[in-house]
C-alpha positions in Angstrom: -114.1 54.3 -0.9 -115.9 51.8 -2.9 -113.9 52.8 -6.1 -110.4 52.0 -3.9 -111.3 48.7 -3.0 -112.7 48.0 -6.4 -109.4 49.0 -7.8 -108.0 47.1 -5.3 -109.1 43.8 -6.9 -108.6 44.2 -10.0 -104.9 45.3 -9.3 -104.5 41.6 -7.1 -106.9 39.8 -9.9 -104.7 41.1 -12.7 -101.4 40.4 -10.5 -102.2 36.8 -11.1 -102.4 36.7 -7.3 -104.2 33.5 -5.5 -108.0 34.5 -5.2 -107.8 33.9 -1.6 -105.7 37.0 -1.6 -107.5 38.6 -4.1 -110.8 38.4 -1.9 -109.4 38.9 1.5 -107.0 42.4 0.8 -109.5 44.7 -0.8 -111.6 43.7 2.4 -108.6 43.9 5.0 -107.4 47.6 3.5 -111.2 48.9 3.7 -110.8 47.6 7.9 -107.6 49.2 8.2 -109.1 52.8 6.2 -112.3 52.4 8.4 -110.1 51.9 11.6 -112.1 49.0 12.3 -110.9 46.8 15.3 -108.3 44.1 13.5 -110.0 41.2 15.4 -113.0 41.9 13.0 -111.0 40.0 10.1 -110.8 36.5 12.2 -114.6 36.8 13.6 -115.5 37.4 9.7 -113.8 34.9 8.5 -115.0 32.2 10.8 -118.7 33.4 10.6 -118.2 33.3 6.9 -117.7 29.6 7.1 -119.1 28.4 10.0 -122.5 27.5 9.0 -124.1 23.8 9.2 -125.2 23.5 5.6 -121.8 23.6 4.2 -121.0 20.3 6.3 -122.3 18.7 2.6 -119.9 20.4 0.5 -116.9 18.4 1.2 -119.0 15.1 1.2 -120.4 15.6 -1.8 -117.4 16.5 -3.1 -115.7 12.9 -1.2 -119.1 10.9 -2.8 -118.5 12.0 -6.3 -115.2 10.8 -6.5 -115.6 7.5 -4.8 -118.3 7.0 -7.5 -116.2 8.5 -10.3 -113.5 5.6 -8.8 -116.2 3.1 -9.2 -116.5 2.3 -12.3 -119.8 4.2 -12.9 -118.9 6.3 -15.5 -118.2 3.3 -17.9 -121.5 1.8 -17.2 -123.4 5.2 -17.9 -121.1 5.4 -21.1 -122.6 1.8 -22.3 -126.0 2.5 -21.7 -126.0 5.6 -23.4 -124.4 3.8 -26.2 -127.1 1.5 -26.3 -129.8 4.4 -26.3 -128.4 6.7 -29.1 -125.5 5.3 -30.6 -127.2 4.2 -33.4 -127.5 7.3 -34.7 -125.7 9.7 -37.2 -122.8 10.8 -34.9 -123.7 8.1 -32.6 -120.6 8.3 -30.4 -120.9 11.9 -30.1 -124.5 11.7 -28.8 -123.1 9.0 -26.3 -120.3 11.9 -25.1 -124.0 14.1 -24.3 -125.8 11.8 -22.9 -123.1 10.0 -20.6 -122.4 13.6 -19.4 -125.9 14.2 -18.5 -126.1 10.7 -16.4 -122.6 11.2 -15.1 -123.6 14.7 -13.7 -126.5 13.1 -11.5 -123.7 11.2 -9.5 -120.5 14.2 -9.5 -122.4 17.7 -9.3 -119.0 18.9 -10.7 -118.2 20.2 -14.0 -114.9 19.6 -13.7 -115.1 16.2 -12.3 -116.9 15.4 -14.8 -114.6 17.4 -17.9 -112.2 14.8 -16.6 -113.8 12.0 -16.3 -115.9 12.1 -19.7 -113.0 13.4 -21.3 -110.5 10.6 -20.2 -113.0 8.2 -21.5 -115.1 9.7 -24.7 -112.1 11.8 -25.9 -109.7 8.7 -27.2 -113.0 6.8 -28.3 -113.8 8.9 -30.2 -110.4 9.8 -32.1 -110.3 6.1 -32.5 -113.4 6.3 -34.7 -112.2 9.6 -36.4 -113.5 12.7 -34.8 -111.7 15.8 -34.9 -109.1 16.0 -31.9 -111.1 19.7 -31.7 -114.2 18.5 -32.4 -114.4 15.4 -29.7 -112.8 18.2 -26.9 -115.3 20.7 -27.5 -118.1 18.9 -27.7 -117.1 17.4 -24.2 -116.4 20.5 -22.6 -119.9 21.9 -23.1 -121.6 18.7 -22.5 -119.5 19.1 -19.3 -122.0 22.0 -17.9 -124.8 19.3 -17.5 -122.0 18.7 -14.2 -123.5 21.6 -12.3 -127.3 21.6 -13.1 -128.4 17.9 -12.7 -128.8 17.2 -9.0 -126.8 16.9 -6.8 -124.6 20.0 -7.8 -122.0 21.6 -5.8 -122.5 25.1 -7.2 -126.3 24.5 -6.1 -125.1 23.6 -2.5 -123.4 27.0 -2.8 -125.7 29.6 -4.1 -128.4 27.9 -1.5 -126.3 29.3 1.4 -125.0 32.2 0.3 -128.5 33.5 -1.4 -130.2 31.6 1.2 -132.5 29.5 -0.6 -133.5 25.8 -0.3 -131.3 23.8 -1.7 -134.3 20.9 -2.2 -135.8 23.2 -4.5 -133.1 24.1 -6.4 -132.2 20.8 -6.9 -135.4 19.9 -8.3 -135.1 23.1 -10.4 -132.2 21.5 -12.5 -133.8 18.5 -13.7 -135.4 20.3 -16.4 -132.9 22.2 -17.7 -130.5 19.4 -17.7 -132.3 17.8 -19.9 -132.7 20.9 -22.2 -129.3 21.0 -22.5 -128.3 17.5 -23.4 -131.0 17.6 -26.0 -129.9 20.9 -27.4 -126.3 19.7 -27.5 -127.6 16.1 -28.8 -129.4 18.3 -32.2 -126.4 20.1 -32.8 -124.6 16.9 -33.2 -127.0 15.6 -35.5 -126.7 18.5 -37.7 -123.3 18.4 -37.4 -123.0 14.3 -38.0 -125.0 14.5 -41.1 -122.9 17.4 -42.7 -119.8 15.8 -42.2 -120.6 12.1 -42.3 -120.1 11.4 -39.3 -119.7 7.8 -38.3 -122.7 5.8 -36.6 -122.4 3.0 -33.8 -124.3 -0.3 -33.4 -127.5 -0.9 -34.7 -130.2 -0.3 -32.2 -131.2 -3.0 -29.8 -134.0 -3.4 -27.2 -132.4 -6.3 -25.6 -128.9 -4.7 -25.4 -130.8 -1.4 -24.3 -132.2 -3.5 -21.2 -129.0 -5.7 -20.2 -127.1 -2.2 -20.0 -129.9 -0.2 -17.9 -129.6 -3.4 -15.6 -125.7 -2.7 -15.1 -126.4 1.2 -14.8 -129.5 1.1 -12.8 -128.0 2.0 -9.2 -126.0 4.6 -11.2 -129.4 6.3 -12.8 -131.5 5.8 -9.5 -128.7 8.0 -6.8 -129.8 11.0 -7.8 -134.0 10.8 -7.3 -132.6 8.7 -4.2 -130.5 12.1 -2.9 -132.7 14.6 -4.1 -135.9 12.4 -2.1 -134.3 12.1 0.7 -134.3 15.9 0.7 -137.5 17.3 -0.5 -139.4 14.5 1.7 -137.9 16.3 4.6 -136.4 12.6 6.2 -132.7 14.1 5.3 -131.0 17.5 5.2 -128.5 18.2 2.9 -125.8 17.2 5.5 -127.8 13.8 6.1 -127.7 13.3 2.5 -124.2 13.6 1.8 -123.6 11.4 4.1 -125.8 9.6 2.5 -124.0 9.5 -0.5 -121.1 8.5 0.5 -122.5 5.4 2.3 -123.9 4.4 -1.0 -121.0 5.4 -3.0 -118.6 2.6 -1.0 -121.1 0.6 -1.0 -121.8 0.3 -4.4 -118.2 0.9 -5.7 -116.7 -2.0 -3.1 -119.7 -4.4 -2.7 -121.7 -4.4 -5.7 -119.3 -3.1 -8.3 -116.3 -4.2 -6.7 -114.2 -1.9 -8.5 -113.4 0.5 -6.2 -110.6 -0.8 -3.3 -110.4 0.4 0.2 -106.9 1.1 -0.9 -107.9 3.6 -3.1 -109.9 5.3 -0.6 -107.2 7.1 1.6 -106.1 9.4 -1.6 -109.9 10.1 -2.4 -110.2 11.2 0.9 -107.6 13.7 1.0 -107.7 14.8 -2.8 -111.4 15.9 -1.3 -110.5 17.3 1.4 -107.8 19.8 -0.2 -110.4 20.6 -3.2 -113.0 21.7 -0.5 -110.7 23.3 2.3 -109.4 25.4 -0.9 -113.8 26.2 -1.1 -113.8 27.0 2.4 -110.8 29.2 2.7 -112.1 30.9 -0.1 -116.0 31.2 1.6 -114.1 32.7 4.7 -112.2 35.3 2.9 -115.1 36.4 0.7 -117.1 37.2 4.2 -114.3 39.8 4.4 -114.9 41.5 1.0 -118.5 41.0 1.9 -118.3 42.6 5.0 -116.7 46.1 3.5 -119.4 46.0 0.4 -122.4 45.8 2.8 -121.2 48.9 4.9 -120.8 50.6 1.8 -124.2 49.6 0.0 -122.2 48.3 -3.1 -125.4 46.2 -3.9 -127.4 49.1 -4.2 -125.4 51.2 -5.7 -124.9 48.6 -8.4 -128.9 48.1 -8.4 -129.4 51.8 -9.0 -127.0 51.9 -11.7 -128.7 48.9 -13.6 -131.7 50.5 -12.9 -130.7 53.7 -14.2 -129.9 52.2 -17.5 -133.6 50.5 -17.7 -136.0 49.5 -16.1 -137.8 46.9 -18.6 -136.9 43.7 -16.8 -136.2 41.9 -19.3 -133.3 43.7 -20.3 -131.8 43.9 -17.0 -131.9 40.0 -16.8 -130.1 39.6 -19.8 -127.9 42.3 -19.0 -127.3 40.0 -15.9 -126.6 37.3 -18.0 -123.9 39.2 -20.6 -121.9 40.4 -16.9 -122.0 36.9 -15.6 -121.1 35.3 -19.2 -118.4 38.5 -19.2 -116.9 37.8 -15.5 -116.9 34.1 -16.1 -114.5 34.5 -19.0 -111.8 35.8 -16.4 -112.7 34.4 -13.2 -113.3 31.3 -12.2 -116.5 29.8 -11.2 -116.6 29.3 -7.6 -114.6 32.9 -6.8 -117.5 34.5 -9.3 -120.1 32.6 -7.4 -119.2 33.4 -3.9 -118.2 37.4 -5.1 -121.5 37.9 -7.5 -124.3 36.2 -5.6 -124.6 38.9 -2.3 -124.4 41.9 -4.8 -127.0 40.7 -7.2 -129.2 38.7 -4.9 -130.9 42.3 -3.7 -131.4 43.3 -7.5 -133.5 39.9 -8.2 -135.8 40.8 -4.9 -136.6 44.3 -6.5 -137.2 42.5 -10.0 -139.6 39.9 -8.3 -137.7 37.1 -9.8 -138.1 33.9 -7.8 -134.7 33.4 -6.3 -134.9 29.3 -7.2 -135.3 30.6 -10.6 -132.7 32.8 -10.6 -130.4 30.4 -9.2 -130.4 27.9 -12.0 -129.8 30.8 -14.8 -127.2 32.0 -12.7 -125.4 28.6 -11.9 -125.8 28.3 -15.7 -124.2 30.9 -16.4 -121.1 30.5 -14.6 -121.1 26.8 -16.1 -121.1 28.0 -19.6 -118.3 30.5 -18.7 -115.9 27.4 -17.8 -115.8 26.1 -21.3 -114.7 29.8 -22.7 -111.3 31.0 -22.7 -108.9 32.5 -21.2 -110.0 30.7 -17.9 -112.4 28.1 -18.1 -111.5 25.4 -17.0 -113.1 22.7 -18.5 -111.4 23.5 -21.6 -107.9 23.6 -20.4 -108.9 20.3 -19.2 -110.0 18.9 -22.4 -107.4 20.1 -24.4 -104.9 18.6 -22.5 -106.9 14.9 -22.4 -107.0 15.6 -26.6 -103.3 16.7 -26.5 -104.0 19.5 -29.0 -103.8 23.7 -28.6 -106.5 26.1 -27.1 -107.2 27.4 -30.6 -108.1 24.4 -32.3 -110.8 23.2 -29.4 -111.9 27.3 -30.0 -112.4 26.5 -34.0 -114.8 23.7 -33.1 -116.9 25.1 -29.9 -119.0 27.7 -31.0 -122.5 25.7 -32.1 -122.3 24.1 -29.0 -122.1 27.0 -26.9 -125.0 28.3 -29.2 -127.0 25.7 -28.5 -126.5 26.2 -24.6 -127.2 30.0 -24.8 -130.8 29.5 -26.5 -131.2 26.7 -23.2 -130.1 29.5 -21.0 -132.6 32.4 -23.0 -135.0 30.2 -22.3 -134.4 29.4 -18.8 -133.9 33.1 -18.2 -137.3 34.2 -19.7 -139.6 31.3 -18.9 -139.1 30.1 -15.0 -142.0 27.6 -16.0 -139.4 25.0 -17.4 -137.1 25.7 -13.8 -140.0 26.1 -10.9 -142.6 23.6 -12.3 -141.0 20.4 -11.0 -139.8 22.2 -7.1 -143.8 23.6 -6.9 -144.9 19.9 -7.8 -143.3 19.2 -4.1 -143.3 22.6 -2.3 -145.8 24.7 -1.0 
């Protein structure tokens, strides 16, 4: 039975069928097979999405693109200019480090592929970088989206692995960072080899006026992620939260953002995360027929039956992930993966904060791969130029996030030490 509702999904995933579809058949013929009562799809469905915690995915989702509309991502942009633009590749380095800021106010990878890209890309091509080259490099820096707080994928994995989402906040910080300085070396490498140009000479004065304008931009992250682990706020409360501060920074401080503008914002969020929803109810189906039939453990024991050096299964972990992501997309991957592999890290005695940040990254890295990720679809089509040439260019960069992710994977130091700082 297993095998036939495998098939089943890969016949509907290769049909180029929706992945609502894709989820919800394999999961409806098992019912039908297993003359299960019908009125078991509706009550799985609606138990599948009915829980309180994912109240703060849409508003997250709503308070990252008010502040996307309000002018913060050009502020972040100047400030990192005024922190490393000085150097070899200087505008480059910028395209990094905005990406890192930026994802502290979107918690989307996307969001933030977009944004950056819209930006940073033309910039960039003004000074002469490689059309390639500038799309690439903002396409990896793009993964920074999902690990520095608040993240959507984070809000995610916390329910479905059922695991604080505080914590795994917290957990990101770290390797954020990690990443935006592996991604910033590369470019120095890369700068100096090919002469890159550099930007304005440094400046402590200009260093300080920018971190003035792009101080409430920096701050809404430690102010979400506080509310949270000082246990004042839930995540619902904080996303609520954040979209308070959100208008009122982009209306009444900034004053870029116009209540106009507000009504499609609204809506644009709302289709993005009733699309997340459907696709949590749907998956409770699919979930539903691989509990009865143990697929979890079945997939355990095989892993386990190819080693049992824990090391290797982790990475093995990693290459299936890395593997999936490359033909399915990240939040269908998420919500399929996490209940079958969830049971494998409890017999590993992997700490399942830890696990969640290797595994979040993983799926990140996978949206700036072909043939699906999207990020690079994205960019591409900001740089107006083919898949292949963005390919030609992306390779050190994904490098350079794999060793972040090896490390991640194989030392849960650099993930847990900041979440054990404030938990118990």
């Amino acid at each position: 039975m297993t095998l036939l509702f495998a098939g089943i999904f890969v016949i509907c995933l290769l049909a180029g069928m929706p992945i609502v579809f894709t989820l919800a058949i394999p999961g409806f013929v098992y019912i039908l097979i297993q003359d299960v009562p019908l009125v078991m799809v509706p009550q799985r469905m609606f138990a599948g999405a009915d829980v309180y915690v994912l109240i703060a995915l849409p508003m997250f989702i709503i308070a990252g693109n008010l502040m996307n509309a309000a002018g913060i991502s050009k502020r972040l942009i100047s400030f990192s200019m005024a922190c490393v633009g000085f150097f070899p590749g200087g505008l480059a380095m910028v395209n990094v480090l905005a990406s890192m800021f930026f994802g502290g106010v979107t918690g989307s990878g996307t969001a933030e592929a977009a944004a950056m890209g819209s930006i940073m890309v033309p910039a960039m091509k003004k000074q002469g970088y490689p059309d390639g080259f500038s799309a690439a490099l903002t396409t990896v820096a793009s993964t920074c989206g999902p690990i520095i707080p608040p993240s959507i994928l984070f809000i995610i994995y916390g329910f479905l692995a059922h695991v604080s989402i505080g914590r795994l906040f917290l957990a990101g910080f770290i390797p954020g960072v990690l990443i935006a300085v592996s991604l910033m070396l590369t470019v120095y490498y890369l700068a100096k080899k090919n002469n890159y140009p550099r930007g304005e000479p440094f400046s402590i004065r200009k260093i300080f006026i920018e971190f003035k304008n792009a101080i409430l931009a920096l701050i809404l992250p430690f102010i979400i992620v506080g509310g949270m682990i000082s246990g004042i706020l839930t995540p619902t409360e904080v996303s609520v939260l954040a979209v308070f501060l959100a208008v009122l920074i982009g209306r009444f401080i900034y004053k870029e953002l116009e209540w106009k503008d507000i009504p499609k914002i609204v809506i644009d969020s709302a289709i993005l995360s009733g699309s997340i929803l459907l696709i949590i109810a749907t998956n409770n189906i699919l979930i539903y027929a691989i509990t009865l039939e143990q697929v979890a453990e079945k997939i355990g024991i095989f892993i386990l039956s190819v080693t049992n050096n824990k090391f290797l299964i982790l990475l093995l972990i990693n290459f299936i992930l890395l593997i999936l992501g490359a033909v399915i997309d990240n939040l269908p991957l998420m919500i399929m993966f996490i209940p079958i592999i969830t049971p494998i890290f409890k017999l590993l005695s992997v700490d399942p904060v830890h696990a969640g940040v290797f595994v979040v990254l993983n799926i990140t890295i996978a949206m700036s791969t072909p043939p699906v990720g999207t990020s690079l679809f994205i960019l591409a089509s900001i740089a107006k130029t083919d898949l292949y040439t963005v390919c030609r260019y992306i390779a050190p960069f994904l490098l350079a996030v794999f060793i972040v992710l090896m490390m991640i994977t194989y030392f849960p130091f650099i993930t847990l030490v900041i979440p054990n700082m404030f938990f118990d």
